[in-house]
N, C-alpha and C positions, 0 to 999 in steps of 0.2 A: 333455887330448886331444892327442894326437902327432898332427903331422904331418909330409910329406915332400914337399922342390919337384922336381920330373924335368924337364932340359934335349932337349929333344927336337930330331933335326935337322930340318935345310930342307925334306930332301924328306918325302913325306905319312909320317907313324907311323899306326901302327895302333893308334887309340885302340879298345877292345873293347865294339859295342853290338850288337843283334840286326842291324842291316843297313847301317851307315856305317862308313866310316875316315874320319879328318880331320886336317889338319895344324893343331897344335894346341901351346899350351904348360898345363899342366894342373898342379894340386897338389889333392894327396886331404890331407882331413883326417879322419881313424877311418874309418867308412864310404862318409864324402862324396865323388866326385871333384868338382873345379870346373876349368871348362876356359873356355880363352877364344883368340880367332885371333888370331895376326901376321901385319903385312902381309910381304911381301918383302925382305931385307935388313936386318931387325930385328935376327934373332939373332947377325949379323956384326958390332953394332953395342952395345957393352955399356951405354953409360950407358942407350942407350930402352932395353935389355932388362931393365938395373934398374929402370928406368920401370915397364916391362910387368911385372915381378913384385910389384908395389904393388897388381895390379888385384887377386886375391885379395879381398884385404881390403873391396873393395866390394863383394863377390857371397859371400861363406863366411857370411855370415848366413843363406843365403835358399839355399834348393835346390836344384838341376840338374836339370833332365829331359833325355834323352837325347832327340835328331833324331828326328821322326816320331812323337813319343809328345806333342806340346805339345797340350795342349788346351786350353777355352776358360778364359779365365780366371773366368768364374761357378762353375767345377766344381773350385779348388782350393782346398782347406783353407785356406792361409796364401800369403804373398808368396811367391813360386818366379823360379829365371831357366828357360828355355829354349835349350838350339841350335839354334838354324836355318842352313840355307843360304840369302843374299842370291839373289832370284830373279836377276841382272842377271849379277855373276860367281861365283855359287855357291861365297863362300865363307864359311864357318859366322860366326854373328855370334849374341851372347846378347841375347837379349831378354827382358824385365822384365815380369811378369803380376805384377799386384796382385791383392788378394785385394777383392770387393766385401763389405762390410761384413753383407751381409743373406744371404749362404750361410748353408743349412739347417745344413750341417754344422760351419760355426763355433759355431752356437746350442749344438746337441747337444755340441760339447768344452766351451765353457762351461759349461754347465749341469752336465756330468760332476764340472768343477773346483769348482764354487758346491758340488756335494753332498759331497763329497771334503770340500770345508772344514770344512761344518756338522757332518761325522759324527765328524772329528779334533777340535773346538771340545765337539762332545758327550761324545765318548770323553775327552778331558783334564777335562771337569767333572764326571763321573761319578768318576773316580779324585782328582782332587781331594776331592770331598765324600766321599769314603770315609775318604781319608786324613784328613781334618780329622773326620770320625767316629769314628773308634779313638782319633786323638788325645787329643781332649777329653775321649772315655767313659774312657781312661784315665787320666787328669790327674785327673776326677772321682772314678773309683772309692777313689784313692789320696787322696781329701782331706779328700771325705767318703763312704764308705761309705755311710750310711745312708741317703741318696737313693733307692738303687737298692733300697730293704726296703720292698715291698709288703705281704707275707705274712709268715707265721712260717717261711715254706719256705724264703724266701730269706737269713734270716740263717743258714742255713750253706751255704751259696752254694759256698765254695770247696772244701769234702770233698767235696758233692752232682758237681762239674764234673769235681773227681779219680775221683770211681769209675767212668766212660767209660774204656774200653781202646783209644781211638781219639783220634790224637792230631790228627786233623781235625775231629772231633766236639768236644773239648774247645776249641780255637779258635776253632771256628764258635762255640761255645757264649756264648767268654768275648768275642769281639771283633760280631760280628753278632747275638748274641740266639737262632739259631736254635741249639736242642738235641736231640740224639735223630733227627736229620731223617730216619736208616735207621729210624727205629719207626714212624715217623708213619704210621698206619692211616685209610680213608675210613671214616666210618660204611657199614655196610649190613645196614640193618634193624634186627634185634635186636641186642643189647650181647654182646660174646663167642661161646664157641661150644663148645657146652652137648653134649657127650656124654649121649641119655637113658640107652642102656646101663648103662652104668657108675655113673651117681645109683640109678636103680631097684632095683641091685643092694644099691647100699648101704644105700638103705632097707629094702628086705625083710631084711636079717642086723641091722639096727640092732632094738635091745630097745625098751621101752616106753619113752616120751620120760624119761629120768631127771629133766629136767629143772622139770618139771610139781610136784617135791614143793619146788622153793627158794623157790615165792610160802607155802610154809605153815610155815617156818621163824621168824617171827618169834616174839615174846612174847605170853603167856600172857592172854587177857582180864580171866581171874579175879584176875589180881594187880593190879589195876585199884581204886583206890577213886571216888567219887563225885566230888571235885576230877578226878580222872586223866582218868576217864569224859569231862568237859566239855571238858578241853583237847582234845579228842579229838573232837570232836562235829563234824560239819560241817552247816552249815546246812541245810534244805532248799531254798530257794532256789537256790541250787547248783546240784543238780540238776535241778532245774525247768528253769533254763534253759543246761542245758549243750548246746554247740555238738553240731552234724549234721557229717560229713566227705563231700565227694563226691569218691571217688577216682576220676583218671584212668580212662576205660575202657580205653584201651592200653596203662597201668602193664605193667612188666615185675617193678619189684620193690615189694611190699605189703608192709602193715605187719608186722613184727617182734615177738616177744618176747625180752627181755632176756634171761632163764634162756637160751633156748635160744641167744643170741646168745655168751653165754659159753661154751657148752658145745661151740663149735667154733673159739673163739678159746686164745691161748694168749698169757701175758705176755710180752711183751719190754721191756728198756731200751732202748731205740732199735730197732737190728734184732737185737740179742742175749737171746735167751729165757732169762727169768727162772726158768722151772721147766718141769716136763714137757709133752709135749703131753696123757698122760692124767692130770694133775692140773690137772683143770677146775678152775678159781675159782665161786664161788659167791656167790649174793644176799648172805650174811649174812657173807662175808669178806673180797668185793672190795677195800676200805676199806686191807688190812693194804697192802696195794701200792704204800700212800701211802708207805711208809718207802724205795721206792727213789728217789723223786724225783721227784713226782707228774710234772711237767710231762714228761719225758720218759720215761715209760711207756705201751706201746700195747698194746693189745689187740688183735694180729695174727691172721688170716684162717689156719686150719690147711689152708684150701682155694688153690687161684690163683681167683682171682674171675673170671678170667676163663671160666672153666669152667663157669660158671653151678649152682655146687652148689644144692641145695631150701633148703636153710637160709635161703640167703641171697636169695634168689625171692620165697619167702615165700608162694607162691603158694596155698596151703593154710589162712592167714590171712585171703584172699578172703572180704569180709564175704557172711554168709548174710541172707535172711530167710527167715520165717516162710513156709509154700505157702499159709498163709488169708490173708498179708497184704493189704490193699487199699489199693491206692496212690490219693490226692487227684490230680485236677487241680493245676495247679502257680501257677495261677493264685487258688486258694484256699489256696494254702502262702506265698506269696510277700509278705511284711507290712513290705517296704521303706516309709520314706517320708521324700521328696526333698525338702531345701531346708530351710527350718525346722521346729523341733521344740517342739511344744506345750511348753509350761513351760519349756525351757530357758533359764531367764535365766542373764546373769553369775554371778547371787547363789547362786543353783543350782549352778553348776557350780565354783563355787568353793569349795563344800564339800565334794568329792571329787577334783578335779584333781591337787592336789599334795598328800599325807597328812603328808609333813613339816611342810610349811607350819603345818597345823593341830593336828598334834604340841605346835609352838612357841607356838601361840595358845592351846590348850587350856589352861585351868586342872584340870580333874580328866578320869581316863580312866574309863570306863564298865568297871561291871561286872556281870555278867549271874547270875543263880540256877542254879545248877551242877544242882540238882533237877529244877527247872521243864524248864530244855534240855534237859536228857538223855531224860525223859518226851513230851516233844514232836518230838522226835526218832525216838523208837521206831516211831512209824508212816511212813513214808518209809524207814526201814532194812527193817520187814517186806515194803512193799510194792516195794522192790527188788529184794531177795534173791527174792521170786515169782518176779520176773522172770528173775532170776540162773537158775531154776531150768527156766525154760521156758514158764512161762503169762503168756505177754503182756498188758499189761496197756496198750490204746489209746492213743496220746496224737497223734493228730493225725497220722498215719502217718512214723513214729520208723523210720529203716533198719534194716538188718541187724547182727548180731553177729560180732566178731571173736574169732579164736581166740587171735591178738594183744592182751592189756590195756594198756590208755592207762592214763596216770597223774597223777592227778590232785594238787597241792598246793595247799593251800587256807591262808592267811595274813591272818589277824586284824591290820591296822591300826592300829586305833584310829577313834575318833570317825564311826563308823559306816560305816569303810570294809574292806571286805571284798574280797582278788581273788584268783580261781581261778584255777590257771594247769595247763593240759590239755596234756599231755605227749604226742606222739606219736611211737615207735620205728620205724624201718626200716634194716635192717642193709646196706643198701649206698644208697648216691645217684650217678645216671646223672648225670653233669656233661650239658650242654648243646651243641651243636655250632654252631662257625662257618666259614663255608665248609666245611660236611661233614667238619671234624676236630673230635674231641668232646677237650674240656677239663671240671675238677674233680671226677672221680672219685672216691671216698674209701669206703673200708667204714666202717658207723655212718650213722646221721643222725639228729638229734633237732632235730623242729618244736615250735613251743607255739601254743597261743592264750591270750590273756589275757582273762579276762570281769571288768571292775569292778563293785561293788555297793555301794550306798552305801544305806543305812537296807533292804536288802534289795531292792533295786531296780537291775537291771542299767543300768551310764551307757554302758558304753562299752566295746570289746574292742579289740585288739591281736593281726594278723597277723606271725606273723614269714614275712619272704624271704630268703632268702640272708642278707646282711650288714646287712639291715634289716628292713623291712617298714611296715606302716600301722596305724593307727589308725582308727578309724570308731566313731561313736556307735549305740548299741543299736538308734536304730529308723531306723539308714542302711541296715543290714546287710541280707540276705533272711534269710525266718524259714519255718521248720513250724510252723505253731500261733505258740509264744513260745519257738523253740528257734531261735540263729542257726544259720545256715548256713555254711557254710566249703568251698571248694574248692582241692584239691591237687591240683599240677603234676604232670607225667609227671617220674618220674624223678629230679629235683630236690625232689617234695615242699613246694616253698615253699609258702603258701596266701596264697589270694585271697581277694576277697568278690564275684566273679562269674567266670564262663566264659567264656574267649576266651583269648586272645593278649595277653601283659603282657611289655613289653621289659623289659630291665633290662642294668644296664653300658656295654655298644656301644651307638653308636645306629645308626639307619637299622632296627632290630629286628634288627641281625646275633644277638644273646642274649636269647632269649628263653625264657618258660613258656607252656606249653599246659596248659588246662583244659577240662574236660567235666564233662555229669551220667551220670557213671559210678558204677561201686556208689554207695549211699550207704550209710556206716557209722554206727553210732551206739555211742561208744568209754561210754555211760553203763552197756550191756551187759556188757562185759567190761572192768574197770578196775580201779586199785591204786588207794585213796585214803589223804592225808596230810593231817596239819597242818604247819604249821613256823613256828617262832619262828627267828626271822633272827639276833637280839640272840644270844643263846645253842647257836645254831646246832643245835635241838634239833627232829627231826624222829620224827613219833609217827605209828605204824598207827591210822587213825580207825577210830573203832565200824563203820565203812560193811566193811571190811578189816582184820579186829583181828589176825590173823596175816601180813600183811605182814611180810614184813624190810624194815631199814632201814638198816643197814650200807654197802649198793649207791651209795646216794645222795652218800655222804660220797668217796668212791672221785672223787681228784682229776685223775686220766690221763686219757688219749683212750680213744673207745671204738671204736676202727679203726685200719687199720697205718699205718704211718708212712709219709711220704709215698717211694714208691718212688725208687733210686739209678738217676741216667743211665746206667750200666751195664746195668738192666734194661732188656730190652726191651719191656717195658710200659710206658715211661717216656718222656715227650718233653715238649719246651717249647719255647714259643711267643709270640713277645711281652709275657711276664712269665707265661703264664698255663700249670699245669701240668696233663699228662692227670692223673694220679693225685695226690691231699692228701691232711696229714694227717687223719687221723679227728677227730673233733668234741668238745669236754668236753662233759661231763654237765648233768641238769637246774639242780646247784648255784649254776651257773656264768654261768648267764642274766639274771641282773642282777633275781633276786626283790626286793630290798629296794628297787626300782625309786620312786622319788617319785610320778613319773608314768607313764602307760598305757604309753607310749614305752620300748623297749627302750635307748633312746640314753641319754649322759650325763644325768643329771638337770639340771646347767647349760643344756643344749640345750631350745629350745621343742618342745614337743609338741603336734601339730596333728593334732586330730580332726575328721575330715570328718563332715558328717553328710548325704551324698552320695558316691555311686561314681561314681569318674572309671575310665573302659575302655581297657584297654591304657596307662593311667598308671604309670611307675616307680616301684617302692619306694623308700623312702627309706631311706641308705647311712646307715652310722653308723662312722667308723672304729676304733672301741676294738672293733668286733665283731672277732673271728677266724675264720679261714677255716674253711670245714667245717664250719660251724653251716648 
């Protein structure tokens, strides 16, 4: 700060205030003046005038107020001097106001300064923790990579981040986690936004579904001998007590047919299309596909999904019933029972728990009268096909038919264990929303149930969820009669063993399924059934479906597109977690030769309740893949 001393003469200057002059010697320091009076003969006299230019320095800390303006000293901010004129010879003299310690307005500059500090103290910790954020996620990514691989999506992490054309996008991406943030869409309401014009149209010029002749593609019954016949045979038991579905009554997308799910997809290697869009693949060639590299082959969407084509709606799949049907009380459907279970001891259940196990214990494997079966069989195939054909045939009020067939595969054990596993299709899965942005989206989805059977007696079934799901003992589950029951999620499709609210992933319920008793279907109506020997990997049309193909099954790729490029705008990410994934593998892939009921490693214990726990979490398995 500059300052300047001015020698003023004896007689009065004219120092400049609203209404005084005063003879004065003064020095302004930037904006300050400081002034202070000499007696008489001072300035003729140099050593006091050196004297008197020393004062300064005890008053330039502290402020001036000009003559006439001094107030009381409770009303000043901080320590101030004052000029006044001595009442006696009216000549200016500075006096010294202190500041009292409990002014209002002292409080209020402190307080100004206290906030000042904290907001600077919070601003440097926030960019500190940022910087020590990049840092480290940096240092990690480069050391080990494979930390940050949740999903199968993320191991190609670094093309997925290159196909953004924004080079604030791809930072935000690679440094903060958020991706896509210009895509990111609220939910509202329905999923996409469905021109009906332009669908209606398309269906009235589309011909008769072409796809209706690829379930009758398979081989010949007649080339069938009496061994072939048995492998082939599926028990009635089976049937008897094959699972009920209660689909979502706010479903948006319903169950699917395969054929028809092909005949609007088109191969790709990644996102590069293998062959035409009008050379549809088919039930009984899907399989040749395998030669380009199973795992990275898709089965991509000739539609934008988001356009909500019919195909992929499914809405026409909407199970029917019967107009004579007559619905039970649900109260006489309902044949849960809680806590323990008549006969089940250890000794019980250890003869069907783990069929490895007993594999290894057994000394011979049982074999059944290929004649005898086949004849015993024959009444349960007549009285289905009845039904196939329209005339209902009662069983404790059985839902409605899908236009959609479930598919059923059915897998001879050994040692009296027997387990059907009920395949259910739907050509797109509604990911879930958290805070009103919707994650996991995928074209494809394929759910199962698992029903065990040991001496022909249901033990135990197997829900799948997401990347997991549950287990439950036969008489935990709710039943029609002796058929369990099964409820599917909106959108997700996972299945439960009751209706409500099941969190799963987040907690607080940020992820969650909804259930209801909406349609109920009964997939024993419309269905593909199989056997399958694991060992041999050899998969046979049953007597039930003897023209089934089989081809379809073996088809080792996803059956939906790959998961979309941050360059699309349908595409954003979140916390790890992406709007759109890949599509799902196939039935093959679900871990049939499973030991136990449990989808999980066979290593892993599997726990079967024989009681429902409400709003309880599925159980995670991590060798699952995404989009199952």
């Amino acid at each position: 700060m500059g300052s300047s001393l001015r020698k003023f003469p004896s007689l009065p200057l004219r120092l400049w205030t609203d209404k005084h002059m005063y003879s004065v010697y003064g020095i302004r320091l930037g904006y300050d003046f400081y002034a202070f009076p000499l007696a008489p003969g001072v300035t003729s006299n140099p050593a006091v005038l050196l004297c008197a230019l020393l004062v300064p320095t005890l008053v330039i800390s502290r402020p001036t107020i000009v003559p006439g303006e001094c107030p009381t000293a409770a009303a000043l901010p901080l320590d101030s001097h004052c000029i006044e004129p001595l009442a006696s010879t009216g000549i200016p003299k500075i006096a010294v106001y202190e500041h009292t310690p409990h002014s209002s307005a002292l409080t209020v500059y402190v307080d100004s300064l206290q906030q000042m500090t904290r907001k600077a103290k919070a601003t440097i910790a926030v960019l500190s923790t940022l910087i020590a954020y990049v840092s480290i996620n940096s240092i990690i990514h480069v050391l080990r990579p494979a930390a940050f691989v949740w999903s199968a999506e993320d191991w190609e992490e670094r093309s997925w981040i290159a196909s953004s054309r924004s080079w604030f996008d791809r930072k935000s991406c690679r440094w903060l986690g958020i991706c896509g943030a210009a895509h990111i869409q609220t939910v509202h309401g329905e999923f996409g936004n469905r021109d009906p014009a332009e669908w209606v149209n398309a269906q009235d010029a589309e011909p008769e579904a072409p796809w209706r002749s690829f379930w009758l593609s398979g081989t010949s019954e007649s080339e069938w001998d009496a061994e072939e016949r048995a492998r082939r045979q599926i028990p009635d038991y089976v049937f008897h007590y094959a699972p009920l579905v209660h689909l979502y009554s706010g479903e948006q997308f319903w169950p699917g047919d395969i054929a028809e799910h092909l005949h609007h997809t088109t191969p790709t290697l990644n996102y590069t299309p293998i062959q035409a869009q009008w050379d549809h693949p088919t039930l009984a060639d899907l399989d040749e596909l395998n030669k380009w590299g199973p795992r990275h082959v898709f089965l991509t969407s000739n539609d934008d999904v988001q356009t909500r084509p019919p195909w992929l709606e499914g809405d026409r799949n909407i199970p029917q019933t019967d107009e004579n049907h007559k619905e039970e009380s649900w109260a006489d459907w309902d044949g849960r029972i809680d806590g323990d279970i008549p006969g089940d001891t250890e000794e019980d259940r250890a003869k069907w728990y783990d069929f490895y196990q007993l594999q290894q214990e057994a000394a011979a494997v049982h074999e059944s009268n290929a004649d005898e079966h086949f004849q015993a069989q024959q009444i349960l195939k007549e009285e289905i096909r009845r039904r196939y054909g329209g005339e209902e045939i009662y069983d404790g009020g059985a839902g409605g038919r899908s236009d959609a067939p479930a598919i059923l595969v059915v897998m001879d054990k050994g040692n009296g264990i027997v387990d059907a596993f009920w395949f259910y299709f739907y050509s797109f899965n509604l990911g879930n929303t958290v805070v009103n942005v919707r994650f996991g989206n995928h074209v494809g989805d394929w759910e199962h149930c698992l029903v065990r059977f040991h001496n022909g007696k249901p033990k135990a079934l197997f829900f799948s969820a997401h990347q997991g799901g549950e287990a439950y003992s036969y008489e935990a589950v709710e039943k029609i009669g002796q058929r369990p029951v099964i409820y599917s999620a909106e959108g997700s499709h996972a299945m439960y063993a009751t209706a409500g609210v099941h969190e799963y992933l987040l907690p607080w319920g940020l992820l969650h399924d909804v259930t209801d008793r909406g349609p109920l279907w009964d997939p024993l109506l419309n269905s593909q059934a199989y056997t399958y020997d694991f060992d041999s990997e050899n998969l046979r049309a049953s007597t039930f479906s003897p023209s089934a193909p089989t081809e379809w099954f073996h088809y080792r790729g996803h059956w939906g597109d790959k998961f979309y490029p941050l360059g699309d705008t349908r595409q954003y990410r979140f916390a790890g977690q992406y709007h759109f994934v890949n599509g799902p593998l196939g039935p093959k892939f679900k871990h049939l030769d499973r030991h136990k009921v449990c989808q999980g490693p066979d290593r892993s214990p599997c726990v079967i309740k024989n009681y429902i726990e409400k709003g309880k979490r599925p159980r995670r398995w991590g060798s699952s893949r995404p989009g199952e």
